[in-house]
C-alpha positions in Angstrom: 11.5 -30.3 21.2 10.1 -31.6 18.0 9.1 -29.9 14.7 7.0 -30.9 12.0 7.8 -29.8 8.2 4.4 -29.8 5.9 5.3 -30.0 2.4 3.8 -27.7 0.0 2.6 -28.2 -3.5 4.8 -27.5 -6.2 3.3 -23.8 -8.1 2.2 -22.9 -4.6 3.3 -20.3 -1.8 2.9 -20.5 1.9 3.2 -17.8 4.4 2.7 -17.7 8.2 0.3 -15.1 8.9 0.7 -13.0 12.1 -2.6 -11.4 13.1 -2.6 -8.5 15.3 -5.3 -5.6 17.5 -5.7 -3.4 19.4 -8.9 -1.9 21.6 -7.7 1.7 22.1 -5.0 4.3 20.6 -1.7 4.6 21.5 -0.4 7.9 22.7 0.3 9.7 19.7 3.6 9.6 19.3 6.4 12.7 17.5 7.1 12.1 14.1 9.9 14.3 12.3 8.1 16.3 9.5 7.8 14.4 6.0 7.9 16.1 2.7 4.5 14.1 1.6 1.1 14.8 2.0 -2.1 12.3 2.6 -4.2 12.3 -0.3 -8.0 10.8 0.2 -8.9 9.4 -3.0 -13.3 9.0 -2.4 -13.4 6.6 -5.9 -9.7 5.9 -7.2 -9.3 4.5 -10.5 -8.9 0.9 -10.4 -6.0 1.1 -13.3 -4.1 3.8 -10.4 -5.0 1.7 -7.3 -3.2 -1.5 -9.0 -0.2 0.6 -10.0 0.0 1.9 -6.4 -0.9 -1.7 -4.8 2.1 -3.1 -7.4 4.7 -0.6 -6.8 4.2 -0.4 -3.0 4.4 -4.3 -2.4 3.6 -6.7 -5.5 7.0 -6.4 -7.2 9.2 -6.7 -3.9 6.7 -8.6 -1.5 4.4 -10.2 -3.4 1.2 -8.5 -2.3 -0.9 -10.1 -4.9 -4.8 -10.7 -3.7 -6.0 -7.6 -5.3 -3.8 -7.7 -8.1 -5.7 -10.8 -9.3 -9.3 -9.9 -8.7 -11.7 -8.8 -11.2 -12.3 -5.1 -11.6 -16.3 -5.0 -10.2 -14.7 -7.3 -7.3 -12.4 -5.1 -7.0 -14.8 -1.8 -7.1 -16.9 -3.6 -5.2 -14.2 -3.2 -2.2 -12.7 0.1 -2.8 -15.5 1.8 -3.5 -17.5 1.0 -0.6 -18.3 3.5 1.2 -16.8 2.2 4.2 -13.6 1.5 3.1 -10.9 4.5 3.1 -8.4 5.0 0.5 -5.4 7.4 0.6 -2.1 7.9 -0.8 1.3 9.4 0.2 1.7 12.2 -2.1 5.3 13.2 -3.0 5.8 15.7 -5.4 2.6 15.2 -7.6 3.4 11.2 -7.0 2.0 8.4 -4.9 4.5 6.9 -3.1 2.3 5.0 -0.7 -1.0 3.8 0.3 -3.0 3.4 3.6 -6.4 1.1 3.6 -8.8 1.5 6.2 -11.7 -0.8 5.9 -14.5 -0.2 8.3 -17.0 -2.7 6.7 -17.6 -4.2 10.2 -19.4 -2.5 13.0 -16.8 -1.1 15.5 -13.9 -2.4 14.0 -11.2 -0.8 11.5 -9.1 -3.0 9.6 -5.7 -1.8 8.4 -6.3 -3.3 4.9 -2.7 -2.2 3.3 -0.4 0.2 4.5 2.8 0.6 2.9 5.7 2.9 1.0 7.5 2.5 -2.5 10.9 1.4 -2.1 11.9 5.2 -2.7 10.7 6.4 0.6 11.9 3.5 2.9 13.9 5.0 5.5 12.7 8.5 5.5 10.1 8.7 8.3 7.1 8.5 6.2 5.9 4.8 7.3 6.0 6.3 11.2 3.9 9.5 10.2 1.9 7.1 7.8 1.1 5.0 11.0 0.4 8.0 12.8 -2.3 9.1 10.3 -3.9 5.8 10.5 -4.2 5.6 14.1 -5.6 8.9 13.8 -8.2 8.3 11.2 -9.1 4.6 12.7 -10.0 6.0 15.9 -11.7 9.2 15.4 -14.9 6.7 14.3 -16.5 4.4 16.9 -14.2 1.6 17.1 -13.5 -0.8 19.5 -11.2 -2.7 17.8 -8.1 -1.9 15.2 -6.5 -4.8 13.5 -4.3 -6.1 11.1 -2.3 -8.8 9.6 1.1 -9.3 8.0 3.1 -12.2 6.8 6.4 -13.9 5.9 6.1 -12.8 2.4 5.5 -8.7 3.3 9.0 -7.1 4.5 10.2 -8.1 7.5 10.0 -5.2 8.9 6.1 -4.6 8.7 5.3 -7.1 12.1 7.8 -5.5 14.7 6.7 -2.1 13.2 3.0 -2.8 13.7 3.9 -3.9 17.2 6.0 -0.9 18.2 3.0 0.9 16.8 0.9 -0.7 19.7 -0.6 -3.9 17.6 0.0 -7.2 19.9 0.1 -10.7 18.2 -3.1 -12.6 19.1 -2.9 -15.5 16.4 -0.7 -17.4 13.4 -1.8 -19.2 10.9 -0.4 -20.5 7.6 -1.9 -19.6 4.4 -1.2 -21.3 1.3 -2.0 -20.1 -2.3 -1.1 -20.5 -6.0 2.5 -18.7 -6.3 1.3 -15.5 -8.3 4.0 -15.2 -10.8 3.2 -18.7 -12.6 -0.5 -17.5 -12.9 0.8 -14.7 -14.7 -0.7 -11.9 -11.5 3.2 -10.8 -10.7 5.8 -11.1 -13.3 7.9 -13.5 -12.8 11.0 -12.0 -11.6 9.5 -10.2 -8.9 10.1 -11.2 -5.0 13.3 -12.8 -5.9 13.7 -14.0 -2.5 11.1 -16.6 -2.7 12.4 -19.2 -5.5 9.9 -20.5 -7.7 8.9 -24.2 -7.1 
């Protein structure tokens, strides 16, 4: 067996991107009770969405695409009427977010979907998943998908797939690493080094 190495640009980042669907819902699935509610937010404030977007996966995972965007780019996503916002809500503060985006006919895309670091481990991201499914499939779908990569936690891809997402392609994406074009701090996903 052979491999090939592809070098990549100093002040760049590359990920493998995993993309994943499904065509109908799961059996819902029992989730222990979760002291957090589901908040739908119709217009959130862009200044609140980037707090959220940064404390759920820019500072630890380097989610960084809409941190960089302009705001009426930005608005011009979130506000859409077809695109779904909500936040986990733990005692009067967001603590996650869930992104559907329905922008194409028949399809849902799980845009984001994550937790703060504070509720990792406490049940929320399985009754987060469960609200998704939920929310996806109630419209006229026939397709629910998503993607995930080597820079998110390693734990999103095999939850997405116990969540009944299956692999259907990879690809490697390669961008400018955010932190030295001043989108994340610098110190933030410490587990990639800067190059």
């Amino acid at each position: 067996m052979q491999s090939e190495f592809w070098d990549v640009p100093a002040g760049k980042v590359a990920a493998v991107v995993t993309h994943l669907q499904m065509f109908e819902r799961p059996e819902p699935r029992k989730v222990p009770p979760v002291n957090a509610e589901l908040v739908f937010h119709k217009k959130p404030d862009l200044d609140w969405y980037r707090d959220l977007f940064s404390r759920v996966g820019g500072y630890d995972w380097m989610w960084f695409s809409r941190l960089g965007m302009e705001d009426t780019a930005l608005a011009a996503v979130i506000h859409h009427a077809d695109v779904q916002i909500y936040s986990v809500r733990v005692d009067g503060r967001d603590e996650g977010m869930l992104e559907l985006d329905f922008r194409v006919p028949n399809e849902c895309e799980l845009g984001y979907f994550g937790l703060t670091s504070a509720m990792v481990g406490t049940g929320a991201g399985r009754w987060l998943m469960e609200h998704a499914l939920e929310k996806a499939w109630e419209k006229p779908i026939s397709r629910f998908h998503v993607h995930t990569c080597t820079l998110d936690s390693p734990q999103a891809l095999p939850f997405y797939m116990r969540s009944g997402f299956e692999a259907y392609n990879r690809q490697v994406e390669i961008a400018d690493d955010p932190r030295l074009i001043g989108v994340l701090p610098r110190d933030s996903s410490p587990q990639q080094p800067i190059i």
